[in-house]
C-alpha positions in Angstrom: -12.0 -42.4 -27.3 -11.9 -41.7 -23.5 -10.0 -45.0 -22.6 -7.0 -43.9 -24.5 -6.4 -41.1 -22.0 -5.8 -43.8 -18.7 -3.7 -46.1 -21.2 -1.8 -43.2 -22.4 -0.7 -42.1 -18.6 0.1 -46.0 -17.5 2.5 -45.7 -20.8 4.1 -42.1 -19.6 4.2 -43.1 -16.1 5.9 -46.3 -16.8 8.3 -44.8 -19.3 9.2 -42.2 -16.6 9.9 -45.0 -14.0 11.5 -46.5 -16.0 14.4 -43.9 -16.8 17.7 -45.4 -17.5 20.7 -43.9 -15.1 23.1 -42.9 -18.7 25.6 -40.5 -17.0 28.2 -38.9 -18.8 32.3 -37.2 -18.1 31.3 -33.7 -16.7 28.1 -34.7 -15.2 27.5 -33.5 -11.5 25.9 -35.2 -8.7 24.2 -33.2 -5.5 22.7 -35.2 -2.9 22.8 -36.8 0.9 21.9 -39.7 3.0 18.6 -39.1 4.6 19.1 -36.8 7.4 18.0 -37.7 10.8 16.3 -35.8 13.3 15.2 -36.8 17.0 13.7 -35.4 19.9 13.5 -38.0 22.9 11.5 -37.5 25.9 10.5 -40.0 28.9 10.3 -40.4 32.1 10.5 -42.8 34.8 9.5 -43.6 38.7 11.8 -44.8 40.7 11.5 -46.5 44.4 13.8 -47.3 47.0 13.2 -48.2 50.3 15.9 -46.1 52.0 15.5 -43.0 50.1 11.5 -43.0 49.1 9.8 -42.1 46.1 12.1 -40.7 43.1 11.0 -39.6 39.7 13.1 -39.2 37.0 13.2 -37.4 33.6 15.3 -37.4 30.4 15.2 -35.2 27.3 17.5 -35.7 24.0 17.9 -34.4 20.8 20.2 -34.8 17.7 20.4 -33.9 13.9 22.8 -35.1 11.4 23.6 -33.5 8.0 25.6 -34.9 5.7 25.4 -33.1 1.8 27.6 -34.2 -1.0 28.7 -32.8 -3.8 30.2 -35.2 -6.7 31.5 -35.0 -10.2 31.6 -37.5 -12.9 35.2 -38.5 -14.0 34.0 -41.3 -16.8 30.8 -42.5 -17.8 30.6 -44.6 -14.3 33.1 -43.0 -12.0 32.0 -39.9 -9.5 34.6 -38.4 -7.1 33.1 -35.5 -4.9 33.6 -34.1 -1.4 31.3 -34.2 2.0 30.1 -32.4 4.5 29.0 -33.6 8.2 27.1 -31.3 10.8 25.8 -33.5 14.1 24.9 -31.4 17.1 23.0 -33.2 19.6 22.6 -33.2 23.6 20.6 -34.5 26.4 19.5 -33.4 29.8 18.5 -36.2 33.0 16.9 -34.4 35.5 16.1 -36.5 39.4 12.9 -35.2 41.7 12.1 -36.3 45.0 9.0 -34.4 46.2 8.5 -32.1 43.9 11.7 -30.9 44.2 14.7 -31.4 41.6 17.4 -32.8 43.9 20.3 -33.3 40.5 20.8 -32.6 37.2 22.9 -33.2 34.3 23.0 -32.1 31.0 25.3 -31.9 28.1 25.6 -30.5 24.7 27.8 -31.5 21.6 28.5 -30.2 18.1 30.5 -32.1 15.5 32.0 -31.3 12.3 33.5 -32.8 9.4 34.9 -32.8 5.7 36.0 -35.6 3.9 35.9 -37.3 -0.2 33.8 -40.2 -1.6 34.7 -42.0 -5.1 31.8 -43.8 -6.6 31.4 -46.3 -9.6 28.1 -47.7 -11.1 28.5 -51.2 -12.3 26.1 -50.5 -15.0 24.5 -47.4 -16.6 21.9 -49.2 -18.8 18.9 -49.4 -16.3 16.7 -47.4 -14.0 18.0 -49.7 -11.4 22.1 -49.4 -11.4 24.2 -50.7 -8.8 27.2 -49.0 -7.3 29.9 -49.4 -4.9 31.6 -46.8 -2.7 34.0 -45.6 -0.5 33.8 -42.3 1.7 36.6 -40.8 4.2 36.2 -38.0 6.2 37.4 -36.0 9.7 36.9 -33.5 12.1 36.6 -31.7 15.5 33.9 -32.2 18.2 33.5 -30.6 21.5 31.3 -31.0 24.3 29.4 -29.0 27.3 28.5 -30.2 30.4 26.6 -28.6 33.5 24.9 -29.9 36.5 24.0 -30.2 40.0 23.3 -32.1 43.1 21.5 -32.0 46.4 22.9 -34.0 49.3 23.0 -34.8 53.1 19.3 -34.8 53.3 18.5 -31.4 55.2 20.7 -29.2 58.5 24.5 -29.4 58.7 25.3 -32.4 57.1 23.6 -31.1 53.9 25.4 -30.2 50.8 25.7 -28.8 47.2 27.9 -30.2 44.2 28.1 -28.3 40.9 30.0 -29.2 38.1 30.7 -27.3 34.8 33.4 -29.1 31.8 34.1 -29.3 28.6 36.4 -30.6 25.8 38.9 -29.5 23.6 41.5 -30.6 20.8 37.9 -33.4 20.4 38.8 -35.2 16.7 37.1 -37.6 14.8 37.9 -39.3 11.2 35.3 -42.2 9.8 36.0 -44.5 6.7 32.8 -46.6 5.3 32.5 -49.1 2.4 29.3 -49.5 0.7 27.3 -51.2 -2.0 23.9 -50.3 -3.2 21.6 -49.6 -6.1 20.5 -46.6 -7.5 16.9 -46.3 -8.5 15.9 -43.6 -11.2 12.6 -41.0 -10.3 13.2 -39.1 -14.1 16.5 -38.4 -15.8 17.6 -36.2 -13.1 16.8 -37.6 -10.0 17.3 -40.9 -7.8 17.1 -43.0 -4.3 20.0 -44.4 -3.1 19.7 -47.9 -1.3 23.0 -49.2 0.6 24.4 -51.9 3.1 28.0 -51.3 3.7 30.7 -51.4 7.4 31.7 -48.2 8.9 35.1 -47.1 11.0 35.8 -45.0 13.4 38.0 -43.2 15.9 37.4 -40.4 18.3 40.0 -38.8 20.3 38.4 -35.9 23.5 40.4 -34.1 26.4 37.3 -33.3 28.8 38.2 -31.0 31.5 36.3 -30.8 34.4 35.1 -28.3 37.6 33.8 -29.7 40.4 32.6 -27.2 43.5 31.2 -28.6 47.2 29.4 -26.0 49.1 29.1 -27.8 52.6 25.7 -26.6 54.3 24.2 -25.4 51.3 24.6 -21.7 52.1 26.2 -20.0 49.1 29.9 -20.5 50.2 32.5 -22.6 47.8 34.0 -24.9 50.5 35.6 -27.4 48.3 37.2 -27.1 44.7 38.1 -30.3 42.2 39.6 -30.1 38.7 40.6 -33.0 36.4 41.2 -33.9 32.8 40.2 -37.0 31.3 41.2 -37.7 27.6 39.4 -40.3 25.9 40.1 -42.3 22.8 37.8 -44.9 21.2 36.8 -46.8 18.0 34.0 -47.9 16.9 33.0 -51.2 13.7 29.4 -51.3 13.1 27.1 -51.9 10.0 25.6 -48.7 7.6 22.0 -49.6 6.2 20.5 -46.2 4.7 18.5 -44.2 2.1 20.2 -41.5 0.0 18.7 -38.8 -2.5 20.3 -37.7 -6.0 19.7 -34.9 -7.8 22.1 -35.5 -11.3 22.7 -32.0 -12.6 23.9 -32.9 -16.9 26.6 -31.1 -18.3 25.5 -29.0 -20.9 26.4 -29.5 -24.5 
């Protein structure tokens, strides 16, 4: 009799794994693409023969959020809205001995709404392929500070600081995707996916600049500009998603 018990697990597990992804008008799906979270840090040596020994030292950091909420409009077709959050920064920091001669560091925060429409291909297996399209936009700003030593030591030596930031920063993406939906239960899934993202940034950076010549706590010298940037940006999206499918009840 004690064999039965292993054969009857293989049988449940399988039939678990197995699930078939049935959805249904009314049905609600919660989920994201996997979120990523970094914290870089490295350093470096640097020579040169006019200037000596230099060491330098970079930290960096980023997260990005991205939750979706989605609601079955036919047996195959989910519309649903998104939500981005990406703040991120990094700081570079140059010693010569011992002593931090410049440094820059900046700090950024984006965020976004936007709509996806999805539509399974088929809803008769635990495997069910799907494409998609997803828009959404935003605002973005940025920080930056920093500092640097020069003219060696005397007279002829000097301060720069420099403080900026952005404003009126937007951002709107578009992707097309294709992937498969594999079933973990009746309620749950992974999403796999290839697909070609767009996008466009638009940033007016404004920027202080102060000189203090001799290095003796007097502003000497004053700069301002403003820069305003605008770029795109074509790449390829390859990423893992999780689905939580919430049933409408009956």
């Amino acid at each position: 009799m004690q064999p039965k018990i292993p054969l009857f697990s293989l049988i449940l597990l399988f039939s678990t794994l197995a699930t078939k992804a049935q959805f249904a008008k009314g049905d609600r799906m919660a989920g994201a693409s996997v979120a990523s979270l970094f914290y870089n840090s490295g350093s470096a040596d640097i020579s040169v023969a006019s200037i000596g020994n230099n060491k330098s030292k970079v930290t960096s950091y980023g997260i990005s959020i991205a939750p979706s909420l989605g609601w079955f409009i036919t047996e195959k077709t989910a519309v649903g809205a998104t939500l981005n959050i990406n703040p991120n920064g990094q700081k570079t920091t140059y010693e010569q001995n011992n002593s931090t001669y410049q440094s820059d560091k900046s700090n950024g925060f984006n965020i976004g709404f936007g709509g996806f429409a999805r539509n399974y291909f088929s809803g008769k297996s635990s495997m069910s392929p799907f494409g998609q399209v997803s828009l959404n936009a935003g605002i973005s700003n940025l920080k930056t500070e920093g500092f640097f030593y020069g003219g060696g030591s005397g007279p002829g030596s000097y301060k720069l600081t420099y403080s900026g930031s952005s404003s009126g920063g937007f951002f709107a993406n578009a992707t097309f995707s294709a992937g498969l939906t594999k079933m973990m239960g009746e309620n749950a899934g992974l999403d796999f996916y290839l697909g070609y993202g767009y996008s466009y940034n638009k940033n007016t950076f404004k920027k202080t600049t102060l000189r203090d010549n001799g290095n003796d706590g007097t502003i000497d010298e004053r700069g301002e500009n403003e820069t305003t940037t605008k770029f795109t940006n074509h790449g390829l999206l390859l990423g893992v998603g999780y689905q939580v499918f919430l049933r409408k009840k009956k």
